[in-house]
C-alpha positions in Angstrom: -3.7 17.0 30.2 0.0 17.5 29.9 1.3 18.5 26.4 2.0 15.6 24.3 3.7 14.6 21.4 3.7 11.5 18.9 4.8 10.5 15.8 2.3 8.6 13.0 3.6 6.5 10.7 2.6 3.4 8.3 3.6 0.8 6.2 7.0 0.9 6.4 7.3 -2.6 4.9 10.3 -3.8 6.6 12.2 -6.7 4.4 11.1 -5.6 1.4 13.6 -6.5 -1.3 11.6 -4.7 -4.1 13.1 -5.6 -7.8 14.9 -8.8 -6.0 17.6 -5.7 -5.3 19.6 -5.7 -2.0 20.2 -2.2 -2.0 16.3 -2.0 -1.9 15.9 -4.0 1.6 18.1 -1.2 3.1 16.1 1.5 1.5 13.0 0.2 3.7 15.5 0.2 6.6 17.1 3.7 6.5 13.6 5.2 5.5 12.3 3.9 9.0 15.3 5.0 10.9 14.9 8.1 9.6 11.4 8.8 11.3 12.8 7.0 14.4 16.0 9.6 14.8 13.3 12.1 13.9 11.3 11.3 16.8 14.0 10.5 19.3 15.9 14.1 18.2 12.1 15.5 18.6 11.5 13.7 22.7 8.2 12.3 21.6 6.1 10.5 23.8 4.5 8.0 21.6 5.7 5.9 18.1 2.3 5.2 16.4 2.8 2.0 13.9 -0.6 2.0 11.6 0.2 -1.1 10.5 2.8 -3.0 7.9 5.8 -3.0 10.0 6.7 -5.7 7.8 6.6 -6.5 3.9 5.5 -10.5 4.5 4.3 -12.6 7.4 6.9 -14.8 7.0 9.8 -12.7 7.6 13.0 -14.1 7.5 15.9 -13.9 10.3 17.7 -10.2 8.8 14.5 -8.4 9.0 13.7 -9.6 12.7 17.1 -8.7 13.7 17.0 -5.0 11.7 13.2 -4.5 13.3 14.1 -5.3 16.6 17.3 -3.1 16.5 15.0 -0.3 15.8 12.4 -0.5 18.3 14.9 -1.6 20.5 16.3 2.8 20.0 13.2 4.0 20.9 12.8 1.8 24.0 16.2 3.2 25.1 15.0 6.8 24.6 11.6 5.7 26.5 9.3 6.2 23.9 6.9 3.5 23.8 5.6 2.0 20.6 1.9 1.9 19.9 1.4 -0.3 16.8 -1.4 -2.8 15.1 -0.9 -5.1 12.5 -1.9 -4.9 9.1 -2.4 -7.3 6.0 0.8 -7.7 5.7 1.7 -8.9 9.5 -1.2 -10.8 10.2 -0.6 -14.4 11.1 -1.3 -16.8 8.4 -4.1 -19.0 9.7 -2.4 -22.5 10.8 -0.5 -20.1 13.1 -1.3 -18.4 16.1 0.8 -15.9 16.7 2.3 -13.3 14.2 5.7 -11.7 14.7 4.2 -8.7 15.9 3.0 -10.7 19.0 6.2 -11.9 19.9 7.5 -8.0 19.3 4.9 -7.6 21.9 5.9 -10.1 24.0 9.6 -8.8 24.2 8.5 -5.0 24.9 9.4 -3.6 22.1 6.1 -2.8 21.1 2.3 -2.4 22.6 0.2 -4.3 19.9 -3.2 -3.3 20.1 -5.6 -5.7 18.4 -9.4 -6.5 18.0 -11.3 -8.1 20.5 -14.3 -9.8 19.7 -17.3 -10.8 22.2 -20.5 -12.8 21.3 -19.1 -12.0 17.8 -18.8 -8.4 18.0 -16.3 -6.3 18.1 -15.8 -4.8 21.8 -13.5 -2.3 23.3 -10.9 -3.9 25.9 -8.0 -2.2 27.7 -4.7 -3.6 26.9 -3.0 -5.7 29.6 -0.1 -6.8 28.2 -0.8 -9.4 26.2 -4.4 -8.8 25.1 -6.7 -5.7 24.4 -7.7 -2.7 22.2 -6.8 0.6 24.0 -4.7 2.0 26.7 -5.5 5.2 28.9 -3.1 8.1 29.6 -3.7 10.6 32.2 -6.1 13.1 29.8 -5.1 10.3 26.7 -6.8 7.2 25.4 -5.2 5.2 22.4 -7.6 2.9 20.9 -6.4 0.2 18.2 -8.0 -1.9 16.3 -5.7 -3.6 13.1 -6.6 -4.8 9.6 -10.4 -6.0 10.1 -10.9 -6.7 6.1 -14.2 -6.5 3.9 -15.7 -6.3 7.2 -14.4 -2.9 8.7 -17.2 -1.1 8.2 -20.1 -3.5 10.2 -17.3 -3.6 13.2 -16.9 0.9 12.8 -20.6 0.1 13.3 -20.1 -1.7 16.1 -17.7 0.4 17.4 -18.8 3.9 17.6 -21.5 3.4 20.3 -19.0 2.0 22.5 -17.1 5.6 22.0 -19.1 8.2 24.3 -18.6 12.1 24.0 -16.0 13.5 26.4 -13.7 17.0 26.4 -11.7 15.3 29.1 -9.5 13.5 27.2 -7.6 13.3 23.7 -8.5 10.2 22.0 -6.5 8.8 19.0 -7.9 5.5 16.8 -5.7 3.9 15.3 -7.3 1.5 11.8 -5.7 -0.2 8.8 -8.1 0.9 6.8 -8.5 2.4 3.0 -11.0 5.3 3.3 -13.0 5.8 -0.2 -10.1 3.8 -2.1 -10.3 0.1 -2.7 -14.2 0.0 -2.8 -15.6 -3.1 -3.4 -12.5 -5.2 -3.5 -12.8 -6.5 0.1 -9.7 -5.2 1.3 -10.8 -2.9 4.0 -12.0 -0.4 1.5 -14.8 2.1 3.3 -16.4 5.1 2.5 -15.6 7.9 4.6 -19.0 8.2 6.4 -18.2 5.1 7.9 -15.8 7.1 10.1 -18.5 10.4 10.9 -19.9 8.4 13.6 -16.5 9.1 15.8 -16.6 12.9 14.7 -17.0 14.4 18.4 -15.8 11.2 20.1 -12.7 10.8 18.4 -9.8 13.6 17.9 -7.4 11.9 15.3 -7.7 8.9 13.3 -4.4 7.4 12.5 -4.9 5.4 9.2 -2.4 3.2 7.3 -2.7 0.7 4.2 -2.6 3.4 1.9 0.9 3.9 0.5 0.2 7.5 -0.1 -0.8 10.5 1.4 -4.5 11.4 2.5 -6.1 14.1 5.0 -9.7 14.4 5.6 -12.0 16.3 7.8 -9.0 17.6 10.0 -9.2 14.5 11.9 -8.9 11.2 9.6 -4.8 11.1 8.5 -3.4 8.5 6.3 0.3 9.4 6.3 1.7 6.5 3.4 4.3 4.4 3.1 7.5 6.3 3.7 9.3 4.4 0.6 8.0 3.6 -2.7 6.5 0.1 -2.3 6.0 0.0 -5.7 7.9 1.8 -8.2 4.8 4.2 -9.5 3.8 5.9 -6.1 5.0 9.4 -6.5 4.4 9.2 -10.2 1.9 12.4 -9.4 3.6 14.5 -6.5 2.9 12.2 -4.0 4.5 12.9 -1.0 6.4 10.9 1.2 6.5 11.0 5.0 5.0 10.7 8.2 2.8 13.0 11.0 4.6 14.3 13.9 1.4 15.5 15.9 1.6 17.9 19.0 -1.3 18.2 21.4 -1.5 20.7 24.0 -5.0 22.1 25.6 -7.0 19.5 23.8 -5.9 21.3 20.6 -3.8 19.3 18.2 -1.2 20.4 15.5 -0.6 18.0 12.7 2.7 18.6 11.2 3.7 16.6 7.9 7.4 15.3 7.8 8.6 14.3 4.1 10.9 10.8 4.8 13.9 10.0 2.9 13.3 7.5 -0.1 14.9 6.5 -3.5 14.4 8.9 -6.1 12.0 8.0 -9.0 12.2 9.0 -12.4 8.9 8.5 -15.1 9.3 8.9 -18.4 6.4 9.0 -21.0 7.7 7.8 -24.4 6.1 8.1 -27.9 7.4 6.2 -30.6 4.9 7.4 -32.9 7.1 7.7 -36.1 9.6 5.5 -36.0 9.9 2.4 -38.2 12.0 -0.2 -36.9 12.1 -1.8 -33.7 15.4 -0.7 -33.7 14.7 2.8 -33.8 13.1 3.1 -30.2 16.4 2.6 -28.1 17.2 5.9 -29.4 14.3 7.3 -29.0 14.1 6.9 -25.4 18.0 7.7 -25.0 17.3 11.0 -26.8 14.2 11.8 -24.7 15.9 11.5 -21.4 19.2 13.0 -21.7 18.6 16.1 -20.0 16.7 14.6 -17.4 19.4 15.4 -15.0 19.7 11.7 -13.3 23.3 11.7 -13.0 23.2 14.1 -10.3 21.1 11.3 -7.9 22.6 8.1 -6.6 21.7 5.1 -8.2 17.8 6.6 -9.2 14.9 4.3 -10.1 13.1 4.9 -13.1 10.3 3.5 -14.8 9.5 4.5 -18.4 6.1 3.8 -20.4 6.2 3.0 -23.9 3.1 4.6 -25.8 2.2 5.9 -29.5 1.8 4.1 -32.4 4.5 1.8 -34.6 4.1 0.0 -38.2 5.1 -3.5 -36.7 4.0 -5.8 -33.9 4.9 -4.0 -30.9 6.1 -7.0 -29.1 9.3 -6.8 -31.3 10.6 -3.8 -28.8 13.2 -5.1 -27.2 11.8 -3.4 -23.8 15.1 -5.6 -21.8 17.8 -3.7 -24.0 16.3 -0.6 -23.1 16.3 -1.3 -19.5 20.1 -2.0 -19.6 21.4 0.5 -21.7 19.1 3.2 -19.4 20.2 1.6 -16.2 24.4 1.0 -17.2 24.3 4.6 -18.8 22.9 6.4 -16.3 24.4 4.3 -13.2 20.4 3.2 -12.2 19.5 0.7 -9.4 16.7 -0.3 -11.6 14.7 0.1 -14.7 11.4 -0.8 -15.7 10.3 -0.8 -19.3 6.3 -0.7 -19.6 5.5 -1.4 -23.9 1.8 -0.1 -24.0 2.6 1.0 -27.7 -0.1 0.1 -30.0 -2.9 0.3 -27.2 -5.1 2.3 -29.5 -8.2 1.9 -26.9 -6.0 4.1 -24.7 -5.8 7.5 -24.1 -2.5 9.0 -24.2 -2.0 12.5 -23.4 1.6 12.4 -23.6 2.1 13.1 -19.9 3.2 10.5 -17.5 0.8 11.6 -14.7 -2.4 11.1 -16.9 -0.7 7.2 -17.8 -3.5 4.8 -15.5 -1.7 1.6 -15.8 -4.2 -0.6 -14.4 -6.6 0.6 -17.4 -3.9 -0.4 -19.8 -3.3 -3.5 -17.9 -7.2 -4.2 -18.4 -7.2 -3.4 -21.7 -4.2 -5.8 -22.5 -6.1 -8.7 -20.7 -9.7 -8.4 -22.4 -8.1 -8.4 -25.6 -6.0 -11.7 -25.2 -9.0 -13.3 -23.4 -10.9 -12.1 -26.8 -8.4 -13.1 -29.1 -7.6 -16.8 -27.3 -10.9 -17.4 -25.8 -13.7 -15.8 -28.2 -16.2 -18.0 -26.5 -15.9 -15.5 -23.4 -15.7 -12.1 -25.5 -18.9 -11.3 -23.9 -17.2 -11.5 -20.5 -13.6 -10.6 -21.3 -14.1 -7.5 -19.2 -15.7 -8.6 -16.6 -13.0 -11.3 -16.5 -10.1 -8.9 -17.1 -11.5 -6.8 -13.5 -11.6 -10.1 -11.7 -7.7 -11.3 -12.9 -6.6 -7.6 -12.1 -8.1 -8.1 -8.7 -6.8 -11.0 -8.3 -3.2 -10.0 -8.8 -4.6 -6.6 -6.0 -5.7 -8.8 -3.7 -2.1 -11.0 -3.3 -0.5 -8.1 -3.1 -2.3 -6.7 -0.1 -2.3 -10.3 1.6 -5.9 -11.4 1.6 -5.6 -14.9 2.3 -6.6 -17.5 -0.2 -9.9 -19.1 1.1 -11.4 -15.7 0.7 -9.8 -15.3 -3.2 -11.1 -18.6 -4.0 -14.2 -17.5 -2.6 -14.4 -14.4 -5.1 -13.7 -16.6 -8.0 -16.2 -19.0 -7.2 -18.9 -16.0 -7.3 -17.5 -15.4 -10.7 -18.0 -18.6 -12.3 -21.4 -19.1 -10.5 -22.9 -16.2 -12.9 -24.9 -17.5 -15.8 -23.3 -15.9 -18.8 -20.0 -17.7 -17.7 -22.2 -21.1 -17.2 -23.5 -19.8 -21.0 -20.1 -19.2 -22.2 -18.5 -22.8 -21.0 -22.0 -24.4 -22.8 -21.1 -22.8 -26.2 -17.6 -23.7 -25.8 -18.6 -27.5 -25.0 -21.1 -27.3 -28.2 -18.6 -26.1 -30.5 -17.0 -29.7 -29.5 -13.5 -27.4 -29.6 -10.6 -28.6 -26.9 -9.0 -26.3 -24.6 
């Protein structure tokens, strides 16, 4: 085969207006047509979409216009544009049609999608309008979109249909969250699921994931090129995308950081003070010297820890956001209070801060404190209304939530719960 060259990217959540900011709806926009001058400067062959071109399924008119203005660049360069939806550009089910099929239907894109037969999943070629995989000369492209909690029976159906050939390079392209998101239904799968295609498969190009993830020198998860949500480069995450090279059979994987907001964290102790007064200058003094004035309009999000003599809830967490974000010239600041969280470990470092823990921990205690007759539940309750909130964000639809609470409140100790609740003769 010739030598060839394509870029991977993911989740680049076009029309996303993050913090109801207009300023962030063009972030999402000049982070993508960043990669896409990179790979037009670069003469790639391919644009690889792993999913999530867009933030919602129900885009409005702006975001058509800006996505189709993009793809429309790399048509005029002739680079075509492999893509597969996920969550987030699926169809909701009274429709059809998603707005990544009529992408497809105007050319600006080659949406690969699953094909099901006898209800299994089956490997099609792509015709135009229909189909799962398109063959190069020494190249196969195979793609397969957000298949849900059941990814890993249709990788099982799959990988037989894959047979063991040096002839060509073949790429598969999933939505897919490999040992993240177990058990939550949201295309969360353990990575054996994908050893079957070691040998049959040369890359796996993975999206869903906002953030970075290489395994086995052939499974690459590239992330969301922008911070979807404020906390995704809290640890040194990177940001970017895969400009891959393959020549001989032999690939080279070569990751691109993307242009994206700067983010500033700030872990805050107010251990010591006295007055809710006091923690304004507190946080002022702690991040003076942070050096934000030499960024454009930065993001920051600072977490409010330690322990304080009065109800914490008398932090004025909105003041703090405004004096931060007029004084240092911010596009937005979020103040998290998690002071007086004694259950929580703080190690005074932002990195270490899990804020899904804390948010757990917040919930079981109000379900203990307003609804003792579930105390023996409250975390158990606590997972499922933190899942919950996981599984709107990612776009599972709501038969199937409703169908995960209904498992919930068909266990016994909740049946047990609501029985003690209608004995006490108490009203809600």
């Amino acid at each position: 085969m010739k030598k060839i060259s394509f870029i991977h990217c993911s989740d680049l959540h076009l029309g996303c207006r993050q913090f109801n900011e207009q300023q962030r709806f063009y972030d999402f926009v000049d982070s993508s047509d960043y990669i896409i001058n990179y790979a037009i400067d670069r003469k790639v062959d391919f644009f690889i979409i792993a999913g999530d071109l867009f933030h919602l399924r129900n885009i409005n008119a702006a975001t058509l216009k800006i996505a189709m203005d993009l793809l429309k660049k790399l048509k005029n360069a002739g680079i075509e544009v492999i893509a597969i939806e996920g969550n987030h550009d699926k169809a909701f089910y009274v429709d059809e049609e998603s707005w990544m099929d009529f992408l497809n239907s105007q050319g600006y894109i080659k949406l690969l999608r699953p094909y099901y037969e006898e209800g299994r999943l089956k490997l099609i070629p792509y015709d135009g309008e229909k189909g799962n995989y398109i063959k190069y000369d020494g190249l196969m492209i195979a793609g397969f979109g957000y298949l849900g909690a059941t990814t890993w029976q249709r990788l099982e159906e799959l990988a037989p249909q894959f047979a063991f050939n040096d002839d060509e390079f073949r790429i598969l392209i999933l939505h897919a969250a490999v040992d993240k998101l177990l058990g939550m239904d949201l295309a969360g799968i353990r990575k054996g699921s994908l050893e079957a295609f070691r040998g049959k498969v040369d890359y796996i190009a993975l999206g869903h994931i906002h953030t970075r993830q290489e395994l086995e020198d052939f499974i690459f998860n590239p992330g969301a090129p922008e911070c979807v949500h404020i906390d995704e480069v809290r640890k040194d995450q990177e940001k970017g995308f895969y400009h891959v090279t393959v020549e001989d059979g032999k690939k080279q994987v070569e990751f691109v950081p993307s242009i994206h907001r700067k983010v500033f964290y700030f872990n805050i102790n107010l251990t010591g003070i006295h007055l809710p007064e006091e923690a304004i200058k507190r946080v002022l003094h702690e991040i003076d010297s942070a050096g934000m004035d030499s960024f454009d309009r930065p993001m920051v999000q600072i977490n409010l820890c330690g322990n304080v003599p009065f109800n914490s809830f008398a932090i004025d967490t909105g003041s703090i956001a405004e004096n931060v974000k007029s004084l240092y010239n911010c596009l937005t600041v979020e103040v998290l209070n998690n002071t007086n969280l004694a259950q929580v470990k703080d190690s005074g470092s932002m990195p270490a801060f899990d804020r899904e823990s804390v948010e757990k921990n917040v919930i079981a205690q109000m379900i203990a404190e307003y609804k003792p007759e579930l105390g023996d539940m409250k975390d158990e309750l606590a997972r499922l209304i933190l899942d919950i909130k996981n599984w709107s964000l990612t776009g599972m639809n709501e038969i199937d939530i409703a169908y995960e609470i209904e498992k919930m409140i068909d266990k016994p100790l909740f049946y047990e719960a609501a029985a003690a609740k209608e004995g006490d003769g108490n009203e809600n």
